[in-house]
Every structure is written in structure tokens, then in C-alpha cells.
DRENMAR-752847 format. One line per field, with one value per atom (N, C-alpha, C): atom name; x, y, z; residue number from 1. Coordinates in nm, 4 decimals. Layout:
N
at: c(CA_...)
east: c(X_...)
north: c(Y_...)
up: c(Z_...)
i: c(NUM_...)
This chain:
90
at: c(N_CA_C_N_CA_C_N_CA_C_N_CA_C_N_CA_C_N_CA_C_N_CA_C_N_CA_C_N_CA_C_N_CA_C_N_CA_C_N_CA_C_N_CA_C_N_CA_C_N_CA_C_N_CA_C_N_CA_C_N_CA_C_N_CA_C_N_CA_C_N_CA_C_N_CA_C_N_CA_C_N_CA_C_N_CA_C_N_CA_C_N_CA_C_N_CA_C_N_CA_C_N_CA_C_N_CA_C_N_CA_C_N_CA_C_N_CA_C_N_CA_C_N_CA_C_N_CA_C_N_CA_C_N_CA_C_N_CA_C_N_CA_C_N_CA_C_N_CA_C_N_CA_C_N_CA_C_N_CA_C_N_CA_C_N_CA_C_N_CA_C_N_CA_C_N_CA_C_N_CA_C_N_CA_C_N_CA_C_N_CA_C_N_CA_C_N_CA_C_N_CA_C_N_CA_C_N_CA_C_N_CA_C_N_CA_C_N_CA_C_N_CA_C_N_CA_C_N_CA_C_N_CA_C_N_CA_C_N_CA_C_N_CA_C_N_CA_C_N_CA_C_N_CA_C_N_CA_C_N_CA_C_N_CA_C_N_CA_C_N_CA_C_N_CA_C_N_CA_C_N_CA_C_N_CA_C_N_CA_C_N_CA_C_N_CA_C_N_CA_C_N_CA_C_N_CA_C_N_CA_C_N_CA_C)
east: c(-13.8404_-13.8140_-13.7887_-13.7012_-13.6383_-13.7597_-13.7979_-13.8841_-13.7956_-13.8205_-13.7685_-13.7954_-13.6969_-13.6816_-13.6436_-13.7318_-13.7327_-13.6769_-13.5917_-13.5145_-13.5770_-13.6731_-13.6958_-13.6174_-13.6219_-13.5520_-13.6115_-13.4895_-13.4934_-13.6424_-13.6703_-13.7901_-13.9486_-13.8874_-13.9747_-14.1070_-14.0935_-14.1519_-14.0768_-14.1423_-14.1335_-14.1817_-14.0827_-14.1218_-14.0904_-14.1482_-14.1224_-14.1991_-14.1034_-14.1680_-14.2701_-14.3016_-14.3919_-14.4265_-14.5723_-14.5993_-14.6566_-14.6025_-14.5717_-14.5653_-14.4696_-14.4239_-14.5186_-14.6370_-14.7514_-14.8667_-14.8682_-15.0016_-14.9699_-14.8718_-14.8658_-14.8950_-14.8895_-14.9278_-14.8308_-14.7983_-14.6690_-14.7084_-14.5973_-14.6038_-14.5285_-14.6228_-14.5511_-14.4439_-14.3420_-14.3263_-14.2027_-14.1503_-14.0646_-13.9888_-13.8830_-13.7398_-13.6640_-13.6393_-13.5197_-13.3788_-13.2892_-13.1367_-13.0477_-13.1154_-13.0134_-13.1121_-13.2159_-13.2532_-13.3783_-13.4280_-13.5269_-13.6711_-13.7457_-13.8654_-13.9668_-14.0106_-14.1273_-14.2746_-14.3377_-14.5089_-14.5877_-14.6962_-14.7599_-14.8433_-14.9632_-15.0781_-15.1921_-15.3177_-15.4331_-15.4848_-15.5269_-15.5739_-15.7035_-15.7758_-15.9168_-15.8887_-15.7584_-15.7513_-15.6052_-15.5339_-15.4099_-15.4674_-15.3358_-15.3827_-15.3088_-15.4143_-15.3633_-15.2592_-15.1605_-15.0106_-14.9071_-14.8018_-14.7123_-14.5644_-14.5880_-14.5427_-14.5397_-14.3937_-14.4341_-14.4617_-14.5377_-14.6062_-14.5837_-14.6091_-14.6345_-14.7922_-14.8316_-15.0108_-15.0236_-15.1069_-15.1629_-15.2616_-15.2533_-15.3541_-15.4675_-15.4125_-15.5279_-15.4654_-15.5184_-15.5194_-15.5633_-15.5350_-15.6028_-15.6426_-15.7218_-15.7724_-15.6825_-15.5783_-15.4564_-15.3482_-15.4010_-15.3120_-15.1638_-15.2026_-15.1098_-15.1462_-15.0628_-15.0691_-14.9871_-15.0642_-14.9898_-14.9854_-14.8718_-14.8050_-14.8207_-14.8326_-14.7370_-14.6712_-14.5964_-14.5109_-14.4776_-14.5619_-14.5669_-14.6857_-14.7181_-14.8532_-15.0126_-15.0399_-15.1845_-15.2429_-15.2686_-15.3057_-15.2694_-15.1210_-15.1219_-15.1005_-15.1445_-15.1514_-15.3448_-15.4275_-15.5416_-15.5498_-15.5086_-15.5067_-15.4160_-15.3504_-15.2836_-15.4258_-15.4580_-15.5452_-15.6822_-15.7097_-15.8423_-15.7608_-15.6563_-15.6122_-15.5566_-15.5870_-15.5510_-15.5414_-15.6701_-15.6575_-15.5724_-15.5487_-15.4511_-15.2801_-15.2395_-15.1468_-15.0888_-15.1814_-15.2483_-15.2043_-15.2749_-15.2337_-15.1074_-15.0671_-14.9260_-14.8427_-14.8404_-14.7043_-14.6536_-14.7415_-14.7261_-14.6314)
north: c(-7.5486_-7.6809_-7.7732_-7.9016_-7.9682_-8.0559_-8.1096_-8.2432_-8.3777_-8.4593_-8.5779_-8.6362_-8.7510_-8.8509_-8.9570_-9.0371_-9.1790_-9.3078_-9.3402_-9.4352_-9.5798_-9.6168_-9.7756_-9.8466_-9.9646_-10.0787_-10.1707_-10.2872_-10.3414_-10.4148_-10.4352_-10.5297_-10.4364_-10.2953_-10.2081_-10.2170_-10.2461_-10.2451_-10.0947_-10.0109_-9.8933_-9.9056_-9.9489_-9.9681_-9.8228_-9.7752_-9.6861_-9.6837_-9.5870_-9.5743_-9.4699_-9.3897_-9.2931_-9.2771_-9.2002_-9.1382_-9.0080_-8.9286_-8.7920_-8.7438_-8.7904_-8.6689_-8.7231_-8.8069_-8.7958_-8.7700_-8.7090_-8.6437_-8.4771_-8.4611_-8.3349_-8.2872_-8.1994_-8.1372_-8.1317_-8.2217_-8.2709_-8.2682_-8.2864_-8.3015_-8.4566_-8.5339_-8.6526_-8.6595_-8.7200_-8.7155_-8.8269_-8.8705_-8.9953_-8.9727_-8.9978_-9.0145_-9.1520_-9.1594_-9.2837_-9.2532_-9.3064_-9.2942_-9.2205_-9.1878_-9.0755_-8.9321_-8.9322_-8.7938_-8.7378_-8.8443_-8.8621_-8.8614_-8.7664_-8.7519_-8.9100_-8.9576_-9.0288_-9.0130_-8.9898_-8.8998_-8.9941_-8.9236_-8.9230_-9.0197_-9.0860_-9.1361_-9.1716_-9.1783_-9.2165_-9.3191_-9.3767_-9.5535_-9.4910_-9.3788_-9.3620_-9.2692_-9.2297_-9.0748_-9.1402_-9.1880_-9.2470_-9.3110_-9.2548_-9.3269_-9.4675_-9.5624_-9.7044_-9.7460_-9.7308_-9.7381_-9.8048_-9.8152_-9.8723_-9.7916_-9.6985_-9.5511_-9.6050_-9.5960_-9.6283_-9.4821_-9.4941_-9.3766_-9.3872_-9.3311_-9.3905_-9.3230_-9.4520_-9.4229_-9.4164_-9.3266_-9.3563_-9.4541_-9.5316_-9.6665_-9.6663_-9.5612_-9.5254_-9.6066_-9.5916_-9.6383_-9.7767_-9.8414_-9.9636_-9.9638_-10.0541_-10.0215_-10.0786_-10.1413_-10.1412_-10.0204_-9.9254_-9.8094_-9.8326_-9.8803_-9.8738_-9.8124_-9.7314_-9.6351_-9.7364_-9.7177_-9.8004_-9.7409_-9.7300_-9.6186_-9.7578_-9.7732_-9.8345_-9.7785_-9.8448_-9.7953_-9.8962_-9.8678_-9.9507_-9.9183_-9.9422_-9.8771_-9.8685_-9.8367_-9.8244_-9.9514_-10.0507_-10.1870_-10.2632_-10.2282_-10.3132_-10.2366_-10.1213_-10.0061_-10.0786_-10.0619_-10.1510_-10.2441_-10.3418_-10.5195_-10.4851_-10.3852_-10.3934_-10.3559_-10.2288_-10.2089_-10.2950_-10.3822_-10.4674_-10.5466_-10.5720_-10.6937_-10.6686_-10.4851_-10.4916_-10.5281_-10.6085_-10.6588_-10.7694_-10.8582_-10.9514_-10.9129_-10.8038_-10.7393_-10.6930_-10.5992_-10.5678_-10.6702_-10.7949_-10.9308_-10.9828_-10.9679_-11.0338_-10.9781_-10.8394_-10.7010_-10.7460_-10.8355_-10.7985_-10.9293)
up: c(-1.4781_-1.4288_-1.5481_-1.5254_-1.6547_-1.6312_-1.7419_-1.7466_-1.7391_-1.6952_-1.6598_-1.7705_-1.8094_-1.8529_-1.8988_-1.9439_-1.8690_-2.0214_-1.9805_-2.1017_-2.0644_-2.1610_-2.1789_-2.1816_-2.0814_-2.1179_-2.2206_-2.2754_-2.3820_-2.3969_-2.2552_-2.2836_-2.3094_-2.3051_-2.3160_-2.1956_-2.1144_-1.9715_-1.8871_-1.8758_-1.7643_-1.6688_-1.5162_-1.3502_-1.3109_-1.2346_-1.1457_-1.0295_-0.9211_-0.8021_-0.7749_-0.8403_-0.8634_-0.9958_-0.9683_-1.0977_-1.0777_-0.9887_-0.9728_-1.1045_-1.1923_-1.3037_-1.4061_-1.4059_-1.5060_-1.3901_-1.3578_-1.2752_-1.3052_-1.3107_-1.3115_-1.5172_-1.5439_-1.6636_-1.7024_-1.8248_-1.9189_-2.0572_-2.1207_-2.2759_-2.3054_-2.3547_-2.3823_-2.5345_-2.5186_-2.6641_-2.6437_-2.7483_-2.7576_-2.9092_-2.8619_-2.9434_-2.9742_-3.0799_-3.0862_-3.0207_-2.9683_-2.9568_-3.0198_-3.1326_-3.1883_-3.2263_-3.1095_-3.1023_-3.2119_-3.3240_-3.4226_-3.3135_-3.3859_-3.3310_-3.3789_-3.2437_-3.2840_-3.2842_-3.4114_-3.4031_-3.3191_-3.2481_-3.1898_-3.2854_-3.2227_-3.2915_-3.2199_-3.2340_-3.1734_-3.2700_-3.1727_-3.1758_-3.2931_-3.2932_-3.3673_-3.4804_-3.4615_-3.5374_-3.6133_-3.6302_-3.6878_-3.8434_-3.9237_-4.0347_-4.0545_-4.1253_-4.1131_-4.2073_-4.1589_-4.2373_-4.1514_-4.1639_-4.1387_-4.0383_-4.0261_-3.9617_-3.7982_-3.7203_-3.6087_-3.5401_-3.4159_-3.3430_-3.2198_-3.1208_-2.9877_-2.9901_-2.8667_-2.8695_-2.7510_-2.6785_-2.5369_-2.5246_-2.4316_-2.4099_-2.3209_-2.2121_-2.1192_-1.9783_-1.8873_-1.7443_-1.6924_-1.6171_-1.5538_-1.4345_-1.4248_-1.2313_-1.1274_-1.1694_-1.0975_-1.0893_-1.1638_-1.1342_-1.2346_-1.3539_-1.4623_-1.5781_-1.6613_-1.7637_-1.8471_-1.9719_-2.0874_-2.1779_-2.2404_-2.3949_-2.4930_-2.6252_-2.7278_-2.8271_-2.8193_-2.9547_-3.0950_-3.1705_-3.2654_-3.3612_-3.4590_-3.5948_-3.5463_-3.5838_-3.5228_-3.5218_-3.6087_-3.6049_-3.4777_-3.4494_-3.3414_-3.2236_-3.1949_-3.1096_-3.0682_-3.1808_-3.1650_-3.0696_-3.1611_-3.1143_-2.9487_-2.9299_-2.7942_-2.6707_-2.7455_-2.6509_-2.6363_-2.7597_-2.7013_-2.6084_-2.5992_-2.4848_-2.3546_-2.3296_-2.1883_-2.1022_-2.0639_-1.9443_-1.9365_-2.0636_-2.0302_-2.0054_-2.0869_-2.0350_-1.8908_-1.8807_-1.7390_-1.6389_-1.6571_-1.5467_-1.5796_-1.7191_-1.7355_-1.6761_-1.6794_-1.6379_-1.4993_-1.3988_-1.2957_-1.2498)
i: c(1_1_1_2_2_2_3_3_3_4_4_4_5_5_5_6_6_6_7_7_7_8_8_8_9_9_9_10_10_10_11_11_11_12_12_12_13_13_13_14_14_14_15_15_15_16_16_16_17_17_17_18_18_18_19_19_19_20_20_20_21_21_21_22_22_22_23_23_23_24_24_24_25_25_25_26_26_26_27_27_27_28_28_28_29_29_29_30_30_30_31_31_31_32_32_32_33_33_33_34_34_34_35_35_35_36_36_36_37_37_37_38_38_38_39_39_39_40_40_40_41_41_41_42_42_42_43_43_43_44_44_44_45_45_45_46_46_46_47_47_47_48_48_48_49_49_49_50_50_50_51_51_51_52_52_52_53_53_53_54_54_54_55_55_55_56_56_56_57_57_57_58_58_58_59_59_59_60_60_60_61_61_61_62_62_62_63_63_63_64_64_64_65_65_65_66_66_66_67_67_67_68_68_68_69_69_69_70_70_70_71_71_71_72_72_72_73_73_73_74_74_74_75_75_75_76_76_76_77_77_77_78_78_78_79_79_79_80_80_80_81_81_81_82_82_82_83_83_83_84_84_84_85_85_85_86_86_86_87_87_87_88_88_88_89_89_89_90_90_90)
């Protein structure tokens, strides 16, 4: 089976009508436009540099999953402010 995927828009906000294809057992991973791998990083385990990553953010009790993409510092500072995100997205 092909894995799906999903092209960010500019404002970097991802809507969808399901989330079927992250419930199921996937491999996350993210590319630039011309096919350049973007590394992975964890908010606890990332070294503090300047390197962009994508980070998993974790879940909300509204039933939203949040990625960032951007250095660990502000992969951080994103996730202490979930919940205001969280209320903004909507």
C-alpha cells in the first residue's frame, strides 16, 4: 500500500477530514520541494543548534496533533504554548 501524502500549505496549517492515515502505523518523515530530507528531532533529545527538524508535539484534547518544523528552541517555546495554539487554530 502507497503511504499518503500530505503537502502543507503556505500558512503551514494541515486541515483534514480524517485522521485515519495517523492512527494507523506510519513512518513520519518530511521533505523540502526539491525532495531534501528533513531530520527528525525531539523537543528532549535534539541538539541545541540551529538545524531545522520536524518535531512531534503530541495531541490535544480537542483531537489535534501538532508537528513543528523549525530548531529545537522554538520546537520548545511551541510546545509550552499549546494550549494557546490549540485555541487559536480553530
Amino acid at each position: 500500500m502507497k503511504a499518503p501524502v500530505f503537502l502543507f500549505p503556505t500558512n503551514l496549517i494541515l486541515r483534514v477530514n480524517t485522521i485515519a492515515p495517523f492512527q494507523a502505523w506510519h513512518v513520519l518523515e518530511a521533505r523540502y520541494t526539491d525532495g531534501s530530507n528533513i531530520p527528525q528531532g525531539h523537543i528532549h533529545g535534539a541538539p541545541d543548534d540551529d538545524i531545522i527538524r520536524l518535531y512531534g508535539l503530541g495531541g490535544s484534547s480537542s483531537k489535534k496533533v501538532f508537528y513543528f518544523l523549525g530548531t529545537r528552541k522554538q520546537a520548545a517555546e511551541a510546545h509550552g504554548n499549546l494550549h494557546k495554539i490549540d485555541r487559536d487554530i480553530d
